[in-house]
N, C-alpha and C positions, 0 to 999 in steps of 0.2 A: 102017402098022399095019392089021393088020384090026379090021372095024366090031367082029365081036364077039369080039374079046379086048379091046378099048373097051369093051365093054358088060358082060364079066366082071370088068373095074379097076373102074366104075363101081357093079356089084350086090356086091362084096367089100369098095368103101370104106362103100358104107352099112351091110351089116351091122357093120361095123365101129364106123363111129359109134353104132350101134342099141346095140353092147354096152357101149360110152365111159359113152353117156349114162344106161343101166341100171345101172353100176358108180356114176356120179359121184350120179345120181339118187338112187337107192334104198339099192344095197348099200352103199355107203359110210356116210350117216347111220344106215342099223339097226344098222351096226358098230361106229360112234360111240356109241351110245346100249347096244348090249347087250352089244356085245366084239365081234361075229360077225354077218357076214350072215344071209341065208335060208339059202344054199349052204355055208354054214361059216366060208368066207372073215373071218382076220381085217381089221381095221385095216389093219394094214403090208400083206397080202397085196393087199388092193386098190388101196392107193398104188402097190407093184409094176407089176399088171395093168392101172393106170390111164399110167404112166410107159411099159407096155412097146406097147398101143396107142395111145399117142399115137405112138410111136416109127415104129411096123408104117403106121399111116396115112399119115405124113409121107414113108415111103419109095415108099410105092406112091402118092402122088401125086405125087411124084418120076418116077417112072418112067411115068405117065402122059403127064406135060409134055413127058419126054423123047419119046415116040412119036409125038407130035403135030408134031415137026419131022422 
């Protein structure tokens, strides 16, 4: 594998995390608390978007793993 498409799995899994933990962090409990995120986002939609990047991250470090042999 090249170094940097290495280095673009690795800047694409952190924004990734970045957005997890802004979902699980923040948007979620204001959603909890008022129906609705900052961004709109209900309840259910953030379980969704929380269910669908956990999903997105697990694959592309999957694919990570895989390049590394």
């Amino acid at each position: 594998m090249h170094e940097g498409q290495y280095e673009h799995y690795i800047e694409q899994l952190g924004t990734l995390r970045d957005r997890l933990r802004q979902l699980e962090d923040v948007d979620y409990m204001t959603a909890y608390y008022k129906g609705y995120s900052a961004s709109g986002m209900t309840l259910e939609e953030i379980r969704r978007a929380i269910i669908e990047l956990t999903e997105e991250m697990s694959e592309l470090e999957s694919r990570m793993e895989e390049t590394l042999w």
